[in-house]
C-alpha positions, -999 to +999 in steps of 0.1 A: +000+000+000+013+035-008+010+059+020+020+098+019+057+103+025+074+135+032+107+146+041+117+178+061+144+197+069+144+213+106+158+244+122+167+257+091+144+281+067+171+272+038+167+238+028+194+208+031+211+231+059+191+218+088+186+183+100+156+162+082+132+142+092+111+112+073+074+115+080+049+087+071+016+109+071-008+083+070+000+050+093-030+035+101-025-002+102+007-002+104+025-029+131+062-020+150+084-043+130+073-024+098+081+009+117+113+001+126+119-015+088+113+020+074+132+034+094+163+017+095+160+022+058+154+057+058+190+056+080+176+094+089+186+099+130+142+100+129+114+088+107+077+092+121+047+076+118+016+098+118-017+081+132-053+093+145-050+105+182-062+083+213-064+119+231-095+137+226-071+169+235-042+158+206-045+169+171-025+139+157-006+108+173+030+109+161+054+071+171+092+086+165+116+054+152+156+060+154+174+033+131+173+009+160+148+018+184+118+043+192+116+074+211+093+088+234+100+120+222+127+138+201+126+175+193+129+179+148+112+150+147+083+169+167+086+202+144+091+181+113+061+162+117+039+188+128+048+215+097+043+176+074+004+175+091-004+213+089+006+204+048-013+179+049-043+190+064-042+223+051-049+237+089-018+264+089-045+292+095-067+277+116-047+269+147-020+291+166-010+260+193-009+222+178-013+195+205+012+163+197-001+129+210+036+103+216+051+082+242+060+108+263+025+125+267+014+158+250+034+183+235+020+217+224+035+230+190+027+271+183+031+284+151+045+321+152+067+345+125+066+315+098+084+289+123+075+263+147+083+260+182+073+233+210+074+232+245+098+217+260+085+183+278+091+179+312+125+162+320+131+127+330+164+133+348+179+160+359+208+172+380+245+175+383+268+147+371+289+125+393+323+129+389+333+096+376+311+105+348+325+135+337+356+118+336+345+093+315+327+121+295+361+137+289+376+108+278+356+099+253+357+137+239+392+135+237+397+164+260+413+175+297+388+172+326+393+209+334+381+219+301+348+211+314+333+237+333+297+219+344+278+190+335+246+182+341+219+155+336+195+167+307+173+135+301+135+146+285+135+112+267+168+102+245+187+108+277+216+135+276+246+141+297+253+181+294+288+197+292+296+231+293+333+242+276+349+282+282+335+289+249+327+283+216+357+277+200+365+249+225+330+234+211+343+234+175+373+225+183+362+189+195+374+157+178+357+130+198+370+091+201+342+064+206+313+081+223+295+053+244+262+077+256+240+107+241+267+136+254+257+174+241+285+198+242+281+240+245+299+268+246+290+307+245+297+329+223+312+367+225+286+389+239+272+406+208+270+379+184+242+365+163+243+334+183+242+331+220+255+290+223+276+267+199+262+234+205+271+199+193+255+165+200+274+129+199+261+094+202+271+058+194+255+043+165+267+007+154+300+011+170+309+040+161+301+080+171+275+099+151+273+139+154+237+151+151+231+181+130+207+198+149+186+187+180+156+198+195+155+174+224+190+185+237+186+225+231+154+222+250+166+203+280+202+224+279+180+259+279+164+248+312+201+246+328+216+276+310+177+296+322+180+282+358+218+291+361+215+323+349+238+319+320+219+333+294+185+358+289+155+345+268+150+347+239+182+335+220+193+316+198+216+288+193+239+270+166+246+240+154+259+217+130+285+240+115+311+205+116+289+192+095+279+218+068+247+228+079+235+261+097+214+247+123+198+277+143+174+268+176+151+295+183+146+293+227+123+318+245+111+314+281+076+328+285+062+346+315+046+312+328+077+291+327+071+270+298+105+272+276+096+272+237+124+255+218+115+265+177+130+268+142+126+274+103+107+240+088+112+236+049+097+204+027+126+188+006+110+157-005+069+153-015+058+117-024+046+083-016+065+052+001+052+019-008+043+000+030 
């Protein structure tokens, strides 16, 4: 059976500069092993599966497959899918606030100033890393423990281990060995510039360490700490994904109730069917 396919690039309004996602629009019927099938095809870091919600709140059920394994929740995945259903639908004008049905609960998506931004889910862990850890963490970054300057637990699903470096420089200057765990790296930049954060985000994949272009899930869960610290003033932005030739840029605002709003530039790159 053919079912709508789409592919979309995220945090980005310049397509192929962002970091895609593979959306299966309609998915109805559709069992895990075939899920997981796609998506290890796909070899994307995300493909999702679009169903009907089982909350009367949601606007649309979304199951998020890595190459290996499914998410409860991941953050392009979330925009991508979302701008893919608006398409689809053809509801862009008549919603401001989308309401995601996954794993990991709901997850309201607003549409503002031609992007997307969702709020950041509530975190699983967090907390300050034991020091054994950041060892370890050091190791595998291939650089001396003092060059870290915090680390921190930011698990909203995917489950990240935080660093802070002096700066951004020291972020783009990493050249990491065999990363055993999901570690995201930041550094500021100089007061004044475009971008607030560098930030770059490592795991293992088959044996071997995969950098992730951009990524909601960590941005969202690292502007909680940088908020709560007092390291940085909302809104601003961050990069990422210059290592790998794209121009990733995460939109973050903190609003007067609390809720942090983690958003980006969505762009279609691929419009067809897939054959499931």
């Amino acid at each position: 059976m053919r079912r709508s396919f789409v592919e979309v690039d995220v945090f980005t309004e310049t397509a192929y500069f962002g970091n895609p996602v593979a959306v299966v629009l309609d998915s109805s019927g559709l069992g895990d092993e075939e899920m997981q099938r796609l998506a290890r095809w796909t070899n994307l870091s995300e493909t999702t599966f679009v169903l009907p919600p089982t909350d009367s709140d949601a606007d649309y059920r979304v199951r998020i497959f890595t190459p290996v394994s499914e998410l409860p929740f991941a953050g392009h995945p979330t925009l991508g899918t979302c701008h893919a259903w608006l398409e689809a639908t053809g509801s862009a004008h008549k919603k401001d606030t989308i309401v995601q049905d996954c794993a990991s609960g709901r997850v309201r998506i607003r549409s503002s100033e031609g992007m997307l931004a969702f709020a950041a889910p509530p975190l699983i862990r967090y907390g300050p890393v034991d020091g054994p850890v950041v060892d370890h963490v050091a190791e595998i970054l291939g650089i001396d423990r003092d060059e870290i300057k915090d680390a921190y637990w930011l698990d909203n699903g995917p489950g990240w281990v935080g660093v802070l470096l002096r700066d951004a420089q020291a972020v783009l200057a990493i050249r990491p060995g065999r990363v055993d765990s999901m570690v995201g790296v930041a550094g500021a930049h100089p007061p004044g510039s475009d971008v607030a954060f560098e930030v770059r985000a490592f795991f293992p994949k088959d044996g071997v360490t995969v950098e992730d272009p951009v990524t909601g899930s960590l941005n969202a869960s690292l502007a909680k700490w940088l908020f709560e610290s007092g390291r940085v003033e909302s809104p601003y932005v961050a990069a990422q994904g210059a290592m790998l030739g794209r121009r990733g840029r995460v939109h973050v605002e903190l609003d007067p109730s609390g809720t942090i709003w983690v958003g980006g530039g969505t762009v279609t790159c691929l419009d067809g069917t897939v054959e499931l």
